[in-house]
C-alpha positions in Angstrom: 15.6 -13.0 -29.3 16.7 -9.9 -27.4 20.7 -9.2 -27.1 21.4 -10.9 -23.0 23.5 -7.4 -23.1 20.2 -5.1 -23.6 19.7 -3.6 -20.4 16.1 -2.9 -18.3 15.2 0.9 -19.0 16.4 2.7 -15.6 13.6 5.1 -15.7 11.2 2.3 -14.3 13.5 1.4 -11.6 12.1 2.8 -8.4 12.6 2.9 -5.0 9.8 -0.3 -4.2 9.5 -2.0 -7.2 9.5 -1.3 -11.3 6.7 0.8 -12.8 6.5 3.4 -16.1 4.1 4.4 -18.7 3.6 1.5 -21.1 5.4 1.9 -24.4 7.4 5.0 -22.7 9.2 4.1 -19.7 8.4 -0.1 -19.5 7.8 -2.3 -22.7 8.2 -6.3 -23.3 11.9 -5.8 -24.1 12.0 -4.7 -20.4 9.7 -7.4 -19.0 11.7 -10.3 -21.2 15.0 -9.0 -20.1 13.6 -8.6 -15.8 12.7 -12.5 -16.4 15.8 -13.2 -18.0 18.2 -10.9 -14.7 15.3 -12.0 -12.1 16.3 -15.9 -13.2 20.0 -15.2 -13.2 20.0 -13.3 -9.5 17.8 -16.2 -7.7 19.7 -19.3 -9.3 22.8 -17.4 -8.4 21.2 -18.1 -4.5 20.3 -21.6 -5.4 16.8 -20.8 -5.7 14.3 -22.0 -8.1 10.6 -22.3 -7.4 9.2 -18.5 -8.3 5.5 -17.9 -8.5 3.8 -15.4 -11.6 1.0 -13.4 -11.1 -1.1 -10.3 -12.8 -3.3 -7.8 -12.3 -6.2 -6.7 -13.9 -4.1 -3.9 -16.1 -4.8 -3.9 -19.9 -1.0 -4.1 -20.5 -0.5 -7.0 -17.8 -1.5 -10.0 -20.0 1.3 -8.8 -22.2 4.2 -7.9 -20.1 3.4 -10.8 -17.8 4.0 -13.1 -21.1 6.8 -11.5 -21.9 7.9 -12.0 -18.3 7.4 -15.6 -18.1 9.5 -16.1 -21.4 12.5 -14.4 -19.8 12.7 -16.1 -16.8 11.7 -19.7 -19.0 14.7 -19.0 -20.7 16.7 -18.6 -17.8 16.4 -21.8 -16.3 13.2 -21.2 -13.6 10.6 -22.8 -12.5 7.7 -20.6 -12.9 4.5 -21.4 -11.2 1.7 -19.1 -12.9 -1.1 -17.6 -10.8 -2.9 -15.8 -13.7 -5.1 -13.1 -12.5 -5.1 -12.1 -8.7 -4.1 -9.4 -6.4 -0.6 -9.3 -5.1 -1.6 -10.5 -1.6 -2.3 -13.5 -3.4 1.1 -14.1 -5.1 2.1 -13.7 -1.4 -0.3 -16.3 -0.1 1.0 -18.5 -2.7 5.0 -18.2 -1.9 3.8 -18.7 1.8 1.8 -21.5 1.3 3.3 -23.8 -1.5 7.3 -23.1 0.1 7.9 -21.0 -3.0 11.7 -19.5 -3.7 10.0 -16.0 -4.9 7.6 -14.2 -7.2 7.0 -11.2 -9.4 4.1 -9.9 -9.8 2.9 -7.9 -12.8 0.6 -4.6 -11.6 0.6 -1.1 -11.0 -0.6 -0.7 -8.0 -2.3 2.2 -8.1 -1.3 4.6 -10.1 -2.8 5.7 -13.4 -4.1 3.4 -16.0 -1.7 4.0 -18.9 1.4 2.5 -16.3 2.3 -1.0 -15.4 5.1 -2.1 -13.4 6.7 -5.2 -11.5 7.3 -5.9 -7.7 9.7 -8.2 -7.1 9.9 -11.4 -3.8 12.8 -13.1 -3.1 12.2 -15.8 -0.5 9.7 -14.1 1.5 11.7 -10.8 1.2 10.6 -7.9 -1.2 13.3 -6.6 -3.4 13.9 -2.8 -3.2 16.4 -0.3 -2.8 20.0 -0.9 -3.7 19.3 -5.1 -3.8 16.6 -4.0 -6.7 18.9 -2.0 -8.9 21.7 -4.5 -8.5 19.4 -7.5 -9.4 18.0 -5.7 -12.8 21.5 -5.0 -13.6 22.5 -8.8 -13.7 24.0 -10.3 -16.5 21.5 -12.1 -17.9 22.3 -15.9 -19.8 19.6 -18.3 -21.2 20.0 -21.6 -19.1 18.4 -24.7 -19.4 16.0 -26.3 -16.7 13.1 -23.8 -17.1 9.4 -25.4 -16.5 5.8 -23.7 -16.9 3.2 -24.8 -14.3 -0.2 -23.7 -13.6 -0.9 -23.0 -9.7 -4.6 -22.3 -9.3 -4.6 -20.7 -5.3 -8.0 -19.1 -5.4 -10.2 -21.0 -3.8 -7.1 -21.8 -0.7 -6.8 -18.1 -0.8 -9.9 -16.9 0.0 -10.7 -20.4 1.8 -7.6 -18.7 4.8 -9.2 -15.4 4.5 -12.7 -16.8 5.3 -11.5 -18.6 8.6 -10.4 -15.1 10.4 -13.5 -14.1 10.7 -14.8 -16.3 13.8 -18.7 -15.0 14.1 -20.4 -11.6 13.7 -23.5 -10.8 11.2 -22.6 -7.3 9.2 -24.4 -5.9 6.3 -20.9 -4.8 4.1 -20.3 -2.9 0.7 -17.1 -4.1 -0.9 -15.8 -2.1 -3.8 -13.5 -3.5 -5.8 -13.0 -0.8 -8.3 -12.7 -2.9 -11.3 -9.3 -3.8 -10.0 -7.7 -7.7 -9.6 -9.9 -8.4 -6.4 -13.3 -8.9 -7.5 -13.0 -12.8 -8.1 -11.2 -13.4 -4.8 -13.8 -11.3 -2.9 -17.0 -12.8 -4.7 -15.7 -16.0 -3.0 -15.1 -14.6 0.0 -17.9 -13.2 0.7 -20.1 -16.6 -0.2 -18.9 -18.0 3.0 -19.3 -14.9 5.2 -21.8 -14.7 7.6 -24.4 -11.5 7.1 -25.6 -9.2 3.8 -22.3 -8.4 1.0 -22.8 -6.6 -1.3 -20.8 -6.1 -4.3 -19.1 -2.8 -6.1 -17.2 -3.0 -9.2 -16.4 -6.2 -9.2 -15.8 -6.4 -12.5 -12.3 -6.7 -13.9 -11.5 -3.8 -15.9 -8.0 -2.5 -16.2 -9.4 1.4 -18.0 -11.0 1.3 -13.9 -14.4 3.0 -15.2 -15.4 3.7 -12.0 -13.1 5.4 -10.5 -9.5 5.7 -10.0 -8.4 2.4 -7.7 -6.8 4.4 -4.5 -8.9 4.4 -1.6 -6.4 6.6 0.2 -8.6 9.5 -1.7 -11.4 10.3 -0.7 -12.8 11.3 -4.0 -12.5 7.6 -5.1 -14.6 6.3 -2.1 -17.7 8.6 -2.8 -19.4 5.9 -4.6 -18.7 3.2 -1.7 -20.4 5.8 0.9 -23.4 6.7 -1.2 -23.8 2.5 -1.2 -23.3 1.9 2.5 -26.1 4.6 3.8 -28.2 3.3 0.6 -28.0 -0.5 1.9 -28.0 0.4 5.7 -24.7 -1.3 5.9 -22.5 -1.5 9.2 -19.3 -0.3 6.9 -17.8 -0.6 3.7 -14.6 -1.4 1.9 -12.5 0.0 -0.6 -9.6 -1.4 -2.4 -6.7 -0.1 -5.2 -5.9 -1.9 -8.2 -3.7 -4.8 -7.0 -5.5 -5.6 -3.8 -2.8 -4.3 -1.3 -4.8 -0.7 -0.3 -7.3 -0.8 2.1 -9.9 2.2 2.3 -12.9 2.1 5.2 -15.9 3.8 6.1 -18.6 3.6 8.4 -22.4 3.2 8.8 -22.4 6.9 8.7 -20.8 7.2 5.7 -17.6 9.0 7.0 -14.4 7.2 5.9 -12.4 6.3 8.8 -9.1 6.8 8.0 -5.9 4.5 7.8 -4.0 5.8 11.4 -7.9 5.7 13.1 -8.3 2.2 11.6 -4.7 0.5 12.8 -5.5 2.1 16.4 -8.9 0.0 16.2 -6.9 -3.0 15.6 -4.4 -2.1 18.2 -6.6 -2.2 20.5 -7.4 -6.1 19.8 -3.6 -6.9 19.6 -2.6 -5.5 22.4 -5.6 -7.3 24.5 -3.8 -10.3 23.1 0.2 -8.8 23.5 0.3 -6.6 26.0 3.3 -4.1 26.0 3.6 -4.7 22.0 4.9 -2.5 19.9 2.5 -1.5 17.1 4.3 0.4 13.8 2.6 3.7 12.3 3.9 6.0 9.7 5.4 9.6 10.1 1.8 10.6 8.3 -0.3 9.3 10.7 -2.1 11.5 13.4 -0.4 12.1 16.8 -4.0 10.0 18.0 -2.5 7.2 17.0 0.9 7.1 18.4 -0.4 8.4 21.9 -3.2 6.2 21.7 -1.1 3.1 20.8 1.0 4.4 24.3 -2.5 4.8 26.4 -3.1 1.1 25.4 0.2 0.3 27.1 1.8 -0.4 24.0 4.6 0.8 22.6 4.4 3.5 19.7 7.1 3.2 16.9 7.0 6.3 13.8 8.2 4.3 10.8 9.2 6.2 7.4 6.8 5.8 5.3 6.2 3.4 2.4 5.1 0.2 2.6 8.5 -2.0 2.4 10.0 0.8 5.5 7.2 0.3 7.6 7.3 -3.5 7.5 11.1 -3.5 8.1 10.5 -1.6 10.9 7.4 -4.2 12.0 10.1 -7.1 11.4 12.9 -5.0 13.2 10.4 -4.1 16.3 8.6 -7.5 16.7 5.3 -5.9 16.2 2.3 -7.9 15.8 0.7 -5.1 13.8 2.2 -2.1 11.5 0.0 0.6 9.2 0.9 3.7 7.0 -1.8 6.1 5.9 -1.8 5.3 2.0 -4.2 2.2 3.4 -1.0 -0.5 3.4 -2.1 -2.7 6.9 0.3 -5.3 8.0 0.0 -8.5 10.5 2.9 -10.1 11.8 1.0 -13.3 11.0 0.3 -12.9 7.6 1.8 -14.7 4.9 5.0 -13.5 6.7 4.4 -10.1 7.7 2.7 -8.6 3.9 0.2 -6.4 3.4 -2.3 -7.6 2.6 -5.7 -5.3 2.3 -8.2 -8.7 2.4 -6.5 -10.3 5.5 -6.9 -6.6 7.2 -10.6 -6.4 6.1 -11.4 -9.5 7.7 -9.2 -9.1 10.8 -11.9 -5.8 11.1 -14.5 -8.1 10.9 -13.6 -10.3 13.6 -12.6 -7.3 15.7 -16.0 -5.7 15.7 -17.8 -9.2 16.3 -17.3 -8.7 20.0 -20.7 -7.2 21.2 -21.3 -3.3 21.7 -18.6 -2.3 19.3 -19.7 -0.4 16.4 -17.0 0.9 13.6 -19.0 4.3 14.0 -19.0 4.4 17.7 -14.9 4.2 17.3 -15.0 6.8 15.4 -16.5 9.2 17.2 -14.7 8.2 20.9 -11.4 9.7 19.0 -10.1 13.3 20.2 -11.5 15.5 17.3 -8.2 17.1 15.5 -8.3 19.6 12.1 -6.1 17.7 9.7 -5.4 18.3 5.5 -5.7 15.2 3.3 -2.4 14.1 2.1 -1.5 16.4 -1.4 1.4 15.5 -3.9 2.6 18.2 -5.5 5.4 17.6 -8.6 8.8 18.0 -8.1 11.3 16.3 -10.2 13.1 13.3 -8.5 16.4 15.4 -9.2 15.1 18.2 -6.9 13.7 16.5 -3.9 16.3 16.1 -2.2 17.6 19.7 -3.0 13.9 21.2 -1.3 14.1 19.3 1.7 17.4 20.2 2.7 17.0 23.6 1.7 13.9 23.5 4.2 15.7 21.9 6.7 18.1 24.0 7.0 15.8 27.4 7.4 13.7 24.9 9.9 17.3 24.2 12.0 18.5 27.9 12.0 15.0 28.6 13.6 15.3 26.1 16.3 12.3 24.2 15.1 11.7 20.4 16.7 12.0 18.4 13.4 11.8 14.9 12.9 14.2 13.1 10.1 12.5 9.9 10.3 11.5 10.6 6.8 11.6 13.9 5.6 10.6 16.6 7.6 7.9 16.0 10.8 8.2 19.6 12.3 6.1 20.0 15.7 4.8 23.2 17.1 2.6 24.6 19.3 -0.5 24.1 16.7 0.2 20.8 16.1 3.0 18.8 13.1 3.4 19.3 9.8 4.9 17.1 7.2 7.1 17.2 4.1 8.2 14.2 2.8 9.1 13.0 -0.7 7.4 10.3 -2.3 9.2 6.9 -2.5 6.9 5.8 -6.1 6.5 9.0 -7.7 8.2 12.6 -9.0 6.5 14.4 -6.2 6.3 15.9 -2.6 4.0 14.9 -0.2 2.6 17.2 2.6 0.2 16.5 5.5 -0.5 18.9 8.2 -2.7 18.5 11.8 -3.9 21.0 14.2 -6.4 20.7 17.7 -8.7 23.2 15.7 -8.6 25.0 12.3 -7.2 28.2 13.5 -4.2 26.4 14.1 -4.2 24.6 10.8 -4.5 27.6 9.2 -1.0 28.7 10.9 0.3 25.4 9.6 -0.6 25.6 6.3 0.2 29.2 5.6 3.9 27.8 7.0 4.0 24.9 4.7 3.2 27.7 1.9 5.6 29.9 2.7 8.7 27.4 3.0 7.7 25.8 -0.7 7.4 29.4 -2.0 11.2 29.6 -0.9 11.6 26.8 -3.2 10.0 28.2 -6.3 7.4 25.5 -5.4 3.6 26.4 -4.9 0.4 24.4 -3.3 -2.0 26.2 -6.3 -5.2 27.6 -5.3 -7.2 25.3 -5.3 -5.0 22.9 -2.9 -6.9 20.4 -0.4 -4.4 22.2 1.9 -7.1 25.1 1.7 -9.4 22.1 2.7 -9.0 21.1 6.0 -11.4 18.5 8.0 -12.8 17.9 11.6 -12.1 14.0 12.6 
């Protein structure tokens, strides 16, 4: 048995949850030793009950055994899922009164990396409440208890009765990640055509890389949807909490365009609600939240900050444009990419509404994908202050909400860094390309300040018409 004094490796401890390369930065020491700190923190609280679940990552079955043994020996009742998407392990702390859960998944990033996000109550654990919990003093305690909690069939059972009427013909992708089983029996019990993508399990994710917030990794789901003359198509990332869209046309309709779509049906029901978007997301959305008569709220982004600020607001409905979609009503306010699919559904049931037809009713804008570019977590903060700085002694309107939103007369651009990963993120959006052009070449110019540079063959040099 490990020392109780060995200590969870700090590189995996991040701003949301716990993720590393496997074998580098996260191993079953760490995953034995979480259990073991995770059991201590909650019985501390008087808390007991905490659901297990996995994703579909080669590593998972592993590190979730691991997990289990930890928090076994310190004195939990663990209440094993097996293999699911996160929403699920939500579902289940929801539904069965749970005390917690960890789940065992990364998410979406690269194959070769695993991780841990962490519930407590119906609370995710982050920030400075994260980093104190792994650094518990960890004790073996009697009282712990293995049980099996099949939720499956009550998971997708609840996910099947939002969707009231409406005959679509839908492509579901699942990209090989920990979603396939739930939405193969899902979709039995939908009305219309589904059909099927990747369903598969299959944790080396040979189809494609499981992030539907690029648009790379949705090529295969649009060649399917104009191939099966399908109303629209899905996308999800590797743990099921991602959700990607596109249209009969084809064209991906993107995370801000979607959460205005559902807006509109929530504030039909809520008048006057607020309705939570990122500091990404198109200035569409926020004034077209505020022509709905609702009220517009810019969130930071990252999923855990824009559902405190859905809880903080009282808003029926939050979004962020990495494909994170939040209800007020679900499972306690989680994202949950399924429950958002459906919720579509039902929204374009009522008659004359097409996905496309949405689409193309939007003010057209010229906006960049969203690009990462490195930078060491020691330096972020170091560029964006030395940015801001330049940006306040030229008087420019900049937003702090997170990072720096700077408006001009072209349109905003964005500099932000990345809550799960060593990098900067950068989004910019003009009325017309001449203008994003301007905004680009600024962008450049301020990281070149930096000793920072976009490369040549940026998508910044990429812009699209929406």
């Amino acid at each position: 048995m490990e020392s109780t004094a060995a200590r969870i490796n700090p590189e995996a401890v991040r701003s949301y949850d716990l993720r590393g390369i496997v074998g580098r930065q996260l191993d079953l020491c760490d995953a034995r030793q979480l259990g073991l700190a995770y059991a201590a923190w909650v019985r501390a609280r008087g808390l007991r009950r905490i659901a297990v679940g996995r994703d579909g990552r080669l590593s998972s079955p592993d590190l979730e055994r691991a997990l289990v043994e930890g928090l076994l020996a310190g004195g939990v009742e663990v209440h094993r899922l097996g293999l699911g998407p996160t929403p699920q392990l939500h579902f289940a702390v929801h539904a069965h009164g749970l005390d917690g859960g960890i789940m065992v998944t990364g998410s979406h990033n690269p194959r070769d990396e695993n991780g841990f996000k962490l519930v407590v109550g119906s609370e995710p654990v982050h920030g400075e409440t994260l980093r104190a919990l792994v650094a518990t003093p960890a004790a073996p305690a009697a009282g712990g208890a293995l049980l099996e909690l099949p939720v499956l069939e009550a998971y997708a059972g609840r996910l099947q009765a939002e969707v009231r009427d409406g005959r679509f013909t839908v492509v579901w992708d699942c990209g090989n990640g920990a979603v396939g089983a739930v939405i193969r029996r899902l979709t039995q019990g939908l009305p219309g055509r589904h059909f099927l993508l990747n369903s598969r399990v299959d944790g080396r994710f040979p189809a494609h890389h499981p992030d539907p917030s690029v648009a790379a990794n949705l090529r295969e789901l649009r060649t399917m949807v104009l191939a099966h003359e399908a109303d629209l198509g899905f996308a999800f990332d590797g743990d099921g909490d991602r959700l990607g869209v596109v249209d009969a046309s084809g064209t991906i309709v993107w995370p801000d365009q979607l959460l205005l779509l559902l807006a509109e049906e929530v504030l039909r029901i809520s008048p006057g609600a607020s309705v939570v978007g990122d500091v990404k997301s198109s200035r569409v959305l926020f004034e077209g939240i505020a022509q709905l008569g609702g009220r517009p709220v810019m969130a930071p982004s990252g999923y855990v900050r824009v559902r405190e600020a859905m809880r903080r607001e009282r808003a029926p409905l939050a979004g962020e444009m990495s494909g994170h979609v939040f209800f007020a009503d679900c499972w306690q306010g989680t994202d949950d990419a399924l429950f958002a699919a459906v919720r579509l559904l039902d929204c374009l049931s009522r008659p004359g509404r097409t996905l496309a037809d949405f689409r193309r009713g939007l003010p057209p804008t010229a906006i960049t994908p969203e690009l990462r570019i490195p930078c060491p977590e020691s330096r972020k903060p170091q560029v964006l202050a030395q940015i801001g700085e330049r940006l306040a002694a030229d008087g420019d309107r900049v937003d702090t909400t997170d990072g720096l939103r700077v408006t001009t007369a072209d349109g905003w651009w964005l500099l932000r860094a990345s809550g799960t990963e060593p990098k900067l993120t950068i989004r910019c959006e003009a009325a017309g390309e001449a203008g994003l052009r301007r905004l680009r070449a600024t962008v450049a110019e301020h990281l070149r300040a930096c000793g920072l540079s976009l490369g040549p063959e940026s998508p910044l040099a990429l812009p699209r018409l929406r």
